[in-house]
MARBAPA-415661 format. One record per residue (C-alpha): x, y, z. Coordinates in steps of 0.001 Angstrom, whole numbers, padded with zeros to 6 digits, always signed. Example, Ala and Ser with C-alpha at 12.3 -4.5 7.8 and 13.67 -1.06 7.14 Angstrom:
! residues 2
+012300-004500+007800
+013670-001060+007140
! end
This chain:
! residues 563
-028043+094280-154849
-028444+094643-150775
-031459+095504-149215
-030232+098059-147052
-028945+099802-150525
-032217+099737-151996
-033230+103639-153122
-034791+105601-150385
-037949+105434-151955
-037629+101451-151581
-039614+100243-148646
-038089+096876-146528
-040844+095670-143640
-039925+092833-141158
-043082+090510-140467
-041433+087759-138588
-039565+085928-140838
-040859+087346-143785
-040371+090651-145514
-041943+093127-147824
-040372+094492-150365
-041273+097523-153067
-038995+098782-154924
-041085+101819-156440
-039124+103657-159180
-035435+102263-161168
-034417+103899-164584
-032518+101942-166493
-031427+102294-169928
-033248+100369-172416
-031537+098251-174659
-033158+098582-177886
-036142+100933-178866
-038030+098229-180922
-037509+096086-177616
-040951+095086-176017
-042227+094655-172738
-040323+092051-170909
-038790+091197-167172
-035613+091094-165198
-034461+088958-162290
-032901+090943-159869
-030923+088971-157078
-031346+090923-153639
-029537+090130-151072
-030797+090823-147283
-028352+092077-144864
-030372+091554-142090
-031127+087810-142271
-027917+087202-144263
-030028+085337-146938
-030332+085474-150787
-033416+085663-153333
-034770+086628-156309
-037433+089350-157078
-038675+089771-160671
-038970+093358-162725
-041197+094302-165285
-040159+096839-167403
-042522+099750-168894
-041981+101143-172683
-041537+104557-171266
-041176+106211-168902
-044352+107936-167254
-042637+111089-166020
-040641+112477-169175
-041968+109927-171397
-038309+109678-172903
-038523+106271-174785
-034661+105339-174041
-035654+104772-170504
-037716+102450-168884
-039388+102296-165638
-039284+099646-163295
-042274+099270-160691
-042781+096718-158374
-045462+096422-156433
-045526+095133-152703
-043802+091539-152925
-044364+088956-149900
-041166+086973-150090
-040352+083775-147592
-037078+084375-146127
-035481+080971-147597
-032581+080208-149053
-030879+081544-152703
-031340+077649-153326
-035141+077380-152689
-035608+080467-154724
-033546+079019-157863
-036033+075730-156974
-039304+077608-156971
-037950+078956-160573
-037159+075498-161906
-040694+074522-160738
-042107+077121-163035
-040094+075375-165832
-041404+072344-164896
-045027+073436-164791
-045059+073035-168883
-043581+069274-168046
-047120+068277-166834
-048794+068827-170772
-047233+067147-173923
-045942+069271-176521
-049181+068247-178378
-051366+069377-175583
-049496+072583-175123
-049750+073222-178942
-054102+072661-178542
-054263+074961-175787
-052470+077720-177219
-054428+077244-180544
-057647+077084-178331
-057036+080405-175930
-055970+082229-179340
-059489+080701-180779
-061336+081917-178304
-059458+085449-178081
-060402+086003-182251
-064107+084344-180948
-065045+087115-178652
-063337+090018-180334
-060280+090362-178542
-058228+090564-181475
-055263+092560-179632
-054542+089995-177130
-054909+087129-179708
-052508+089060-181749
-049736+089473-179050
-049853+085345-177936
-049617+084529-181859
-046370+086918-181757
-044877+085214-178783
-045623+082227-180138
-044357+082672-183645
-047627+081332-185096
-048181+082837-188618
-051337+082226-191142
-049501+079215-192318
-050023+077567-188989
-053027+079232-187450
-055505+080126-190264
-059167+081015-190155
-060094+076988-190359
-058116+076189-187754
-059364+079174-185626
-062766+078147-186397
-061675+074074-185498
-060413+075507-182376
-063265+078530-181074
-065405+076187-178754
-062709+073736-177631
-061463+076031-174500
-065369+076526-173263
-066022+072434-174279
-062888+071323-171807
-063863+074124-169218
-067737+072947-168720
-066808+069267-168962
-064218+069959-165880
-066795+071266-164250
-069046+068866-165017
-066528+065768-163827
-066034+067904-160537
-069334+068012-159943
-069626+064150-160681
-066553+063438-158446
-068880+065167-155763
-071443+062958-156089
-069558+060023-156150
-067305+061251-152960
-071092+061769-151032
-072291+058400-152013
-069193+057115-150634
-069276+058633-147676
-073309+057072-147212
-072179+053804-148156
-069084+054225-145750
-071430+055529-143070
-074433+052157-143853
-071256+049888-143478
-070236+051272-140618
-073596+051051-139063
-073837+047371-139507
-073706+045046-137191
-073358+040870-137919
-076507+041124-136342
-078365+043427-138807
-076577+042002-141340
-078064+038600-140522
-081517+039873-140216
-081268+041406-143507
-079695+038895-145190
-082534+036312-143490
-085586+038742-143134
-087460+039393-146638
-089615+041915-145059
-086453+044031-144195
-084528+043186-147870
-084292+046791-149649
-082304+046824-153614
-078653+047299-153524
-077158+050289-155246
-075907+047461-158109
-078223+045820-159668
-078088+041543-160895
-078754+042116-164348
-078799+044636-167089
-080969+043686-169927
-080698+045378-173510
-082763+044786-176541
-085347+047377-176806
-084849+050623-179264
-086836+052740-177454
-087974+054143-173973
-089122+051092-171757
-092915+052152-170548
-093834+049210-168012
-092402+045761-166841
-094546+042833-165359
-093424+039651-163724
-094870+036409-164399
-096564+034555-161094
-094901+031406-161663
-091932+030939-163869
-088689+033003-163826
-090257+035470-166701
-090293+038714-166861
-092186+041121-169676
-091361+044453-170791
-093472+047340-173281
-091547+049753-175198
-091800+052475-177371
-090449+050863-180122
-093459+049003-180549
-092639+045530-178915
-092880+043628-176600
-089884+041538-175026
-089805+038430-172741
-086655+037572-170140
-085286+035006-168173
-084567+037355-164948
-082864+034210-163773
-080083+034090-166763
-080485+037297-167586
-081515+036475-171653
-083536+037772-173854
-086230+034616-174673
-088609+036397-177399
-089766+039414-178931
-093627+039959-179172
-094889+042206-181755
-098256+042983-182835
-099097+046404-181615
-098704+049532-183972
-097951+052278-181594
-096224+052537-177979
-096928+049429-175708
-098036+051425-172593
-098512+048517-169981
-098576+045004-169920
-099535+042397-166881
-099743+039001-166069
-103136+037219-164713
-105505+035327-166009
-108294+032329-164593
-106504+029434-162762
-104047+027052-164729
-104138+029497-167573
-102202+033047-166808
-102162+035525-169916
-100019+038298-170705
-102098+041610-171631
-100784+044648-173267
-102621+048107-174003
-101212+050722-176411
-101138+053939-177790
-103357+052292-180489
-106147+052430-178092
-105867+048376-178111
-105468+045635-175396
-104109+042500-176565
-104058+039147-174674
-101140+037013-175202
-100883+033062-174480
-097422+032326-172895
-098504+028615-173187
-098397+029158-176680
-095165+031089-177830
-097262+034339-176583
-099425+034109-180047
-101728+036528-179976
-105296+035331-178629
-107536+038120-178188
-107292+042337-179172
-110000+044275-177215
-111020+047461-178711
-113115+050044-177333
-111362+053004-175859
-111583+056285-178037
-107987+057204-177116
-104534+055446-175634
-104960+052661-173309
-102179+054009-170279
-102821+051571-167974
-103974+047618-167292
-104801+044919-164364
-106227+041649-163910
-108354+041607-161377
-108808+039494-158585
-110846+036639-157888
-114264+038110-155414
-115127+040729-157711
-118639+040527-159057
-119721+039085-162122
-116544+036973-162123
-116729+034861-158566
-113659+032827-158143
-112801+032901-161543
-109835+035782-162272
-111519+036182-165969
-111713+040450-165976
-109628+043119-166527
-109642+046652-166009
-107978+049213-168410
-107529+053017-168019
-107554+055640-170824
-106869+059004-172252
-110379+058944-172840
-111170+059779-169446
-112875+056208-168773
-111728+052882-167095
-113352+049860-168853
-114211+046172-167067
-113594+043553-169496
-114396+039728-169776
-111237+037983-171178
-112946+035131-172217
-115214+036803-174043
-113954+040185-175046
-116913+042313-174179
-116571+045103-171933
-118798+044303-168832
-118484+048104-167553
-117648+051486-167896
-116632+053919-165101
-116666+057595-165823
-115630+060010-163305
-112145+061695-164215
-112374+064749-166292
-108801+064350-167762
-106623+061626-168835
-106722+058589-166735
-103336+057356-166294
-102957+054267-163304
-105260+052254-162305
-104377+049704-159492
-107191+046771-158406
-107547+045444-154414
-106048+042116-153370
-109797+040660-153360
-110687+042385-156264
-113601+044522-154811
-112077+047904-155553
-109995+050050-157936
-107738+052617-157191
-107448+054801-159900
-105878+058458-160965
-104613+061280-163403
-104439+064292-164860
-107368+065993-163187
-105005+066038-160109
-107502+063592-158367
-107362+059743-157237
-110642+058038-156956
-111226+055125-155052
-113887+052637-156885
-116259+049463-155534
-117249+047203-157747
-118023+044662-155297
-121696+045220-156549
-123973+044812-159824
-123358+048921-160004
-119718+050514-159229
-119944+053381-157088
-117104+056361-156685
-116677+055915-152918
-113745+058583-152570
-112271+061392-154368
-108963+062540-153211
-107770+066152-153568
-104205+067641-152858
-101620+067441-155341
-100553+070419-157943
-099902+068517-161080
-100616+065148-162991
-100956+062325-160968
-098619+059420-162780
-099022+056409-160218
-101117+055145-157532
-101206+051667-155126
-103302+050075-152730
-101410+049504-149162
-101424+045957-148637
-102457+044811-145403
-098842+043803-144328
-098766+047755-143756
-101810+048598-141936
-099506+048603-138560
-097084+051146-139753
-100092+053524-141508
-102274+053517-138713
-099799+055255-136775
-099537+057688-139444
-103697+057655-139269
-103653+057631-135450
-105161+054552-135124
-104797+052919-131601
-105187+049458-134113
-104867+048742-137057
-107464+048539-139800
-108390+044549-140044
-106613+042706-143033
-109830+041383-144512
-110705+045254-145202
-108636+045894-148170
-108512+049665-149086
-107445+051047-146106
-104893+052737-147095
-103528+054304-151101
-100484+056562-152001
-100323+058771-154875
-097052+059740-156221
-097461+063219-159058
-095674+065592-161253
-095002+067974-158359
-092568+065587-156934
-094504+064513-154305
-096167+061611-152985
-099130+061176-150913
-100729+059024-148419
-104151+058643-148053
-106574+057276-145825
-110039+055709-146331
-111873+059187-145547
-109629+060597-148033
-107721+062504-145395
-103870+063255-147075
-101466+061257-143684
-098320+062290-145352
-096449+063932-148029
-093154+062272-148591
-090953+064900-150943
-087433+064195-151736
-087561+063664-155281
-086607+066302-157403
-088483+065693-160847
-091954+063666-161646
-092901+060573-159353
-093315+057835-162079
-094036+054321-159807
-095197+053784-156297
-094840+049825-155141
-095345+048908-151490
-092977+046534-149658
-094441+043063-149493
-093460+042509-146035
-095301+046088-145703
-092739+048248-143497
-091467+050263-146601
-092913+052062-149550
-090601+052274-152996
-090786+055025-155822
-088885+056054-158886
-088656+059076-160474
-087605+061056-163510
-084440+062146-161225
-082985+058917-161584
-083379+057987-158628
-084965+055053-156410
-086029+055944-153020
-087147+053646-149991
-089505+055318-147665
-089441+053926-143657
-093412+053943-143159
-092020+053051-139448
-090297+055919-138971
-093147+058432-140272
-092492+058148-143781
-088601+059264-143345
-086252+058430-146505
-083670+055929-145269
-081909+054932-148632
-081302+056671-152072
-079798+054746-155127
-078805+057568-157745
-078398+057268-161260
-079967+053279-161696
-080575+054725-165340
-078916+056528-167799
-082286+058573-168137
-085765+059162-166757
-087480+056035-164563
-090638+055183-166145
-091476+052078-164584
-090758+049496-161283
-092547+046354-160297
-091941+043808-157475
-091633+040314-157970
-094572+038361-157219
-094515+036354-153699
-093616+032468-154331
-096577+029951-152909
-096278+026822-151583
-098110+023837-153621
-101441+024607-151428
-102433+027836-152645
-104217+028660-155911
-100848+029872-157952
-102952+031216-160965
-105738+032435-159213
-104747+034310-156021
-101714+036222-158066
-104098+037579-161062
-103888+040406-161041
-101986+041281-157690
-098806+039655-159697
-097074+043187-159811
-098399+044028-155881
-096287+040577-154474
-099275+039884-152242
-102155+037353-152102
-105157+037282-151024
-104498+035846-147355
-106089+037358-143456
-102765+036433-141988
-100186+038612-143484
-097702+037600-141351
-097603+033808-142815
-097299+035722-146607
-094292+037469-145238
-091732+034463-145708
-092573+033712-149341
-091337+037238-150504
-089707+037143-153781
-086348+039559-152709
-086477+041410-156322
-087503+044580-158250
-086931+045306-161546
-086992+048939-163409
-087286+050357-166781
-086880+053630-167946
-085279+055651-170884
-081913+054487-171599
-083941+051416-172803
-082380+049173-170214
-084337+046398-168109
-082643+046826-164381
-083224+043677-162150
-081948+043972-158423
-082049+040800-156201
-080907+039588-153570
! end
């Protein structure tokens, strides 16, 4: 057929060196009566451009006009052809027959059973119908069972495509920020990060991944002096690792519900493990002594979320490291005497469920907060504790709270707008809160809010502050760990995404190593999980930074990242 034959109601347009094509109305005879709908090639030649191709006709039952069934009508609608050669045409048709090349016969046989599946599955029985005809696939091939093996399979492979597309994202952006850090570097940041402990930050990778624990992992502690590290589960136990091999050393049990918290601390030349529980017990553990079980402390009327050692200064306990502090669902924090088990005080303040608690370097105050959507700030330096400060501002829960240590005084004051810092002997200066509306807060000593830091997207779950004092860590239920610049006003400089299969319940820094002149036992009680001792000159703490953090969330894994 030549283009400039075409019937006059054919229409031929020139657009460059393309052309349009539509060929409106062609009768033909049809073949058969019982024939169904099916197509023509029809090779077309262009006199014009003295080239060949092929334009494809689909051919009606009847015809519309007369309706005469021996007839059928051809209709083509506007066709945007490439002016190429007959041979590129014949190659664009062999690349249809090798389109089916790219699944295996089996894969083509699933996905035909699967459309026709999902065709019966939303009642469109018609279409279903006419692909079974075509492809000659009777009850003894596709039956109800295999219709009902094959309804969901189409949606299944369509959400998990868009799922790995969506993952593929997320993996290209991280790529592109890692590309981007790299780029950034220079041997001499490299150097200073590689030399400078106050500057370390976690790598996206982490040194070990630890797995023993059947359920969610609630709270990790290192120990002060050896290369220990404890975690609390929900299965009931608790387990002790070498974060230097990467083992599994023992497996404590003894509690009868959810271990909530544990910590390290303890008088001089004798540091004890304590646990609290769901079971509204604490338990002291001897790590001298295969961690037998030396004490249980009851008293609380409902879970036991939270537990510290305390400091050497505080009163009733000068020099000594002996108490501990526990917070509860019973709306209560309780002072306890490890050596003798009694409960030395009771602070009641909180209206809801108390569910951090976090003691000063020196051991003269508490930080403490929960569900009323309140932190209170606590001295106990005295024979009475008094509620110094009540801090108001978040929406939901608060999960976590910390002390600044006084390595970041210079970085908060700014934030405060301090022309100096605060001095280092003052040691509740500064607090951040981190809540269930995704937020976290910083406070100041009046209880003015400095800064909101948002970013994360679910519940804040841990708060730890950067020995060297410059940055400010969280984790969150979005699987995420963030590092927050308190230089730069709080800004986020680095994001690692997806560190756990699941929610992030827990992170904890490494305590600070000391040389063979300072009080080991004593100055880390209870600051073993805050990595800083009780020292005026922050600046000579900064070198014996321990560069590693460990997490714990969901998935049930243990997550160490070092240096």
């Amino acid at each position: 057929m030549d283009c400039s034959s075409l019937p006059e109601n054919s229409q031929h347009s020139n657009f460059g060196n393309q052309h349009i094509i539509s060929h409106h109305e062609l009768f033909v005879t049809r073949p058969s009566c019982t024939e169904t709908l099916f197509s023509v090639d029809t090779d077309v030649h262009c006199s014009q451009t003295n080239k060949s191709f092929q334009l494809q006709w689909r051919l009606l039952p009847t015809c519309p006009d007369c309706g005469q069934t021996k007839y059928n009508r051809i209709r083509r609608t506007p066709y945007l052809l490439s002016l190429e050669t007959r041979d590129r045409e014949t190659g664009y048709a062999n690349k249809h027959e090798n389109m089916s090349s790219i699944l295996t016969s089996r894969q083509a046989d699933e996905l035909h059973k699967s459309i026709i599946a999902y065709l019966i599955a939303n009642n469109l029985h018609s279409a279903a119908s006419a692909i079974r005809e075509e492809l000659n696939l009777g009850e003894d091939v596709f039956d109800s069972t295999t219709a009902k093996k094959y309804e969901t399979l189409l949606e299944k492979k369509w959400t998990s495509v868009v799922r790995l597309q969506r993952k593929v994202m997320d993996l290209e952006s991280r790529n592109a920020a890692l590309q981007s850090e790299l780029d950034n570097l220079t041997p001499a940041i490299l150097k200073k990060r590689t030399d400078d402990p106050a500057s370390w930050l976690p790598a996206a990778v982490p040194r070990h991944t630890l797995e023993s624990h059947r359920g969610t992992i609630n709270c990790v502690a290192f120990h002060p002096v050896y290369s220990s590290v404890a975690t609390g589960s929900d299965d009931y136990t608790i387990k002790i690792w070498d974060w230097d091999l990467g083992e599994l050393e023992k497996t404590v049990k003894g509690h009868t519900r959810p271990v909530l918290d544990v910590d390290y601390g303890g008088p001089r030349g004798n540091i004890l493990l304590a646990s609290c529980s769901s079971d509204l017990t604490i338990k002291l553990w001897d790590p001298a002594n295969d961690y037998q079980n030396i004490r249980t402390l009851p008293g609380h009327d409902h879970s036991v979320s939270a537990i510290r050692f305390i400091p050497s200064g505080a009163a009733g306990a000068p020099s000594s490291g002996n108490l501990l502090v526990s917070a509860s669902r019973d709306k209560s924090l309780k002072i306890w005497d490890i050596t003798t088990g009694f409960c030395v005080m009771t602070l009641r303040g909180h209206t809801e469920w108390v569910r951090d608690v976090d003691p000063s370097y020196d051991g003269q105050y508490l930080l403490s907060a929960g569900d009323d959507m309140t932190a209170r700030l606590w001295d106990i330096s005295g024979p009475r504790p008094e509620n110094k400060l009540i801090m108001f501002g978040h929406e939901h829960y608060i999960e976590c709270c910390s002390l600044a240590p006084p390595s970041s005084y210079q970085y908060l004051a700014q934030l405060a707008g301090l022309r100096k810092p605060p001095p280092a002997s003052s040691s509740a200066e500064f607090m951040a809160t981190g809540s269930r509306d995704k937020k976290i807060k910083l406070w100041d000593s009046r209880a003015n809010c400095l800064k909101t830091l948002e970013g994360h997207d679910n519940w804040v779950r841990a708060l730890v502050f950067h020995p060297g004092g410059k940055y400010l860590l969280s984790v969150s239920d979005d699987k995420t760990l963030r590092c927050w610049d308190l230089s730069q006003d709080g800004r986020c400089i680095k994001v690692i995404r997806d560190i756990h299969g699941g929610f992030i319940c827990c992170l904890k820094w490494c305590p600070g190593i000391k040389d063979s002149s300072t009080d080991v036992a004593g100055n880390q009680t209870g600051a073993a999980n805050s990595s800083l001792t009780k020292s005026a000159d922050v600046k000579a703490a900064v070198p014996q930074i321990r560069r590693m953090i460990a997490t714990g969330g969901v998935d049930c894994k243990l997550r160490i990242f070092a240096n």
